[in-house]
N, C-alpha and C positions, 0 to 999 in steps of 0.2 A: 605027597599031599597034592590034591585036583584042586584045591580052592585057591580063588585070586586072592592073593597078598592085597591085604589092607591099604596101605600109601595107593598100591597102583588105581585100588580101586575109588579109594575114594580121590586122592590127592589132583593126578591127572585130570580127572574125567569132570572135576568140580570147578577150578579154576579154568579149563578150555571154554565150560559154559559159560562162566562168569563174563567170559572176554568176551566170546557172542554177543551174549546178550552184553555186554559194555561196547562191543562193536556197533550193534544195531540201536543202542542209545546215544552212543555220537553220529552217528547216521542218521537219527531220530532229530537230533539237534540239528545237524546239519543241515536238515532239510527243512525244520522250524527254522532255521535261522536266516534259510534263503525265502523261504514264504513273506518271513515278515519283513526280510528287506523287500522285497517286492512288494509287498502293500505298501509299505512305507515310499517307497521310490513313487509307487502311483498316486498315492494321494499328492506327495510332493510335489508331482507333475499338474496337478489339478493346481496346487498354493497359488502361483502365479497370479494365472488368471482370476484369482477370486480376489486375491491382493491389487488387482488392475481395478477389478468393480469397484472394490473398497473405496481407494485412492480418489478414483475418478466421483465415488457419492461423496468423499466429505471437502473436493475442490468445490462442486457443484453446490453445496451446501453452504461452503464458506464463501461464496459471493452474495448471499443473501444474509450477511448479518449486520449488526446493526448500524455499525460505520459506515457500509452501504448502502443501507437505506436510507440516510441521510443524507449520503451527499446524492444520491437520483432524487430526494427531495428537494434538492438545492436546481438540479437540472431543471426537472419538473416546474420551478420557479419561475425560474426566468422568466418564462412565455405571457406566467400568468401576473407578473410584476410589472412588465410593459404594458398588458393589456390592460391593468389598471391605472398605470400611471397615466397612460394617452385617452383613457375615457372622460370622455365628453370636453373632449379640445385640449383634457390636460392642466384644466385651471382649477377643477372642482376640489375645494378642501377635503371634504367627502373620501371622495375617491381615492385624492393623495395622501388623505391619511392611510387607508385601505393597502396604500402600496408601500407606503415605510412600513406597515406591520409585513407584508412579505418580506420588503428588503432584510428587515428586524429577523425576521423567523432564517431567514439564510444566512445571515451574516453569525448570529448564536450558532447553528449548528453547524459553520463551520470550523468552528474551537472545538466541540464535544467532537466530530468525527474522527478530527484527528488524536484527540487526546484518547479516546476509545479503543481505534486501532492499534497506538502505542501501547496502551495501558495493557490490552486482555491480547496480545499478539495476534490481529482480525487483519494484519495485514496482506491485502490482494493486489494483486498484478491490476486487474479494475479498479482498485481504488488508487493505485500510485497514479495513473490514466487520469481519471474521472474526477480525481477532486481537486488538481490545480485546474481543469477544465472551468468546473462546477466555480472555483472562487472567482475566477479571472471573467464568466460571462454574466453572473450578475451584477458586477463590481460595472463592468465596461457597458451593459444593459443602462444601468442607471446613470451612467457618465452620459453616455448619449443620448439620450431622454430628456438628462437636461438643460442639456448644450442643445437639442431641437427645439426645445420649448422655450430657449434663453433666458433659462437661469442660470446658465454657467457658460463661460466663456468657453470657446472651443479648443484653445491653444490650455485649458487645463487639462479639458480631457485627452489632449492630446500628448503633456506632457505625462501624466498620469498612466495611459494605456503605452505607450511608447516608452517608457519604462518597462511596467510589466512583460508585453512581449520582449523586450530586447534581454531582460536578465535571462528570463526564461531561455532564450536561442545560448545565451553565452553560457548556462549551465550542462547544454548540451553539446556546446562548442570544446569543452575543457572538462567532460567525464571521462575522456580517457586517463587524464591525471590525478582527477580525485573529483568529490563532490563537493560542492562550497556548501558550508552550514547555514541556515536560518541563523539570524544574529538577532539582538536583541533588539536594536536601531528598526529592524524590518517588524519584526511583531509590532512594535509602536506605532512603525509607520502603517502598518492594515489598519491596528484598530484607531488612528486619528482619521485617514479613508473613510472606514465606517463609519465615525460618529457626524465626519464633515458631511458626506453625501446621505448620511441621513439624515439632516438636519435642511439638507436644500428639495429633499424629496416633499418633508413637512410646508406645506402652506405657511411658513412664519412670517410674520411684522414684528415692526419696533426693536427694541435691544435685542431681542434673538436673532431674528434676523442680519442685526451688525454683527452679533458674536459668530455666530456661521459662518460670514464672510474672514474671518482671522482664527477660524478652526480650519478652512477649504485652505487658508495661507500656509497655517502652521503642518498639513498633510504636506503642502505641495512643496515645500522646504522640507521635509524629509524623506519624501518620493525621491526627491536628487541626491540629496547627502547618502542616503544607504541607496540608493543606484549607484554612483560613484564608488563607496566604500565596495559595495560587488565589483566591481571592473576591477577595482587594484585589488581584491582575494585572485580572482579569476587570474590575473598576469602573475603576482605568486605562485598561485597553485599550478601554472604550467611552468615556468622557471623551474623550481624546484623537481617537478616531475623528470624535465628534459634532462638536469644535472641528475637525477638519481639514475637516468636510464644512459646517459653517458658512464657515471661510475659503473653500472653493474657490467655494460661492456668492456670497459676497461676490465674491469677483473675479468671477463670472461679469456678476452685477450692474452693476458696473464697467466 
């Protein structure tokens, strides 16, 4: 018999193709599967930098929100607080009403900015800067103003601003140990500050005027007491730092 056997003809000759072509479909894969690593690796190379623009629109973005804008309100003040308090010699009720409603509008939003910040997470590297800046120059604007004008004695403002800078230095004197918190003593004492020096900004007579003079007593008795209570956190908080960085070397020792 001249004719090919059935298996050889079909069996062989079927599966050899099949491999082929299963050859040139992993091949086929293969080469899809290097293509789309290679897009993929390209675009990946691209992520970066697009991730850099991102970052950098919503830094940029987030110095201009709202807790910001309040406290460059506060800045913004200043200038214009003095310039009305010292208009027209500084005596005019007028005028000086004109400037408690500034001193009023800065000393408000300096509650809301911080509570703001806290609250919606608006915290900025410029606002940690700029709003002890922002409290401490309109506070000490109006301190001097009117101790030049003498309405207030100069050793208040002196005890008053000489406080403020001094915790300030000691809180940066004793970061390497930790940070001293805002105590409650201290919020009191801003807002008795506020209400005293605003009250000496307003043109007053008669019983208000006496009561002003034992609200500016009652600030300046607690200007010292929480200065004071600052200094012995600050000697704590480096004591205990110094002993914790002795223990960890000891153990390290060990």
């Amino acid at each position: 018999m001249t004719g090919v056997p059935a298996p050889a003809a079909g069996g062989p000759g079927a599966p050899g193709t099949r491999g082929a072509a299963g050859a040139s479909s992993a091949s086929g894969k293969g080469t899809s599967g290097t293509s789309g690593t290679g897009a993929t690796g390209a675009q990946g190379s691209k992520t970066p930098r697009g991730a850099k623009l991102s970052a950098a629109a919503v830094n940029q973005a987030s110095l201009w929100n709202v807790a910001n804008l309040l406290t460059m309100l506060r800045l913004v003040l200043v200038p214009g607080f003095v310039a009305l308090m010292l208009a027209d010699g500084g005596y005019d009720p007028v005028w000086r009403a004109w400037a408690w409603a500034a001193f009023a509008v800065a000393m408000i939003t300096d509650v809301f900015d911080g509570h703001l910040a806290r609250t919606y997470n608006l915290v900025t590297d410029f606002g940690k800067i700029a709003d002890p800046i922002a409290d401490k120059a309109i506070m000490g604007a109006a301190l001097i103003c009117l101790s030049s004008l003498g309405d207030l004695p100069w050793w208040v403002t002196g005890v008053i601003l000489g406080r403020e800078l001094g915790i300030t230095l000691l809180r940066f004197v004793v970061i390497r140990y930790g940070v001293i918190p805002a105590s409650r003593g201290g919020k009191i004492k801003t807002l008795t500050q506020g209400v005293a020096v605003g009250m000496y900004v307003l043109a007053l007579t008669g019983p208000l005027a006496t009561l002003r003079f034992w609200v500016m007593a009652a600030a300046v008795a607690l200007t010292v007491v929480t200065g004071l209570d600052y200094v012995r956190q600050a000697i704590v908080l480096r004591r205990q730092g110094l002993a914790d960085r002795k223990a960890a070397a000891e153990e390290a020792e060990a």
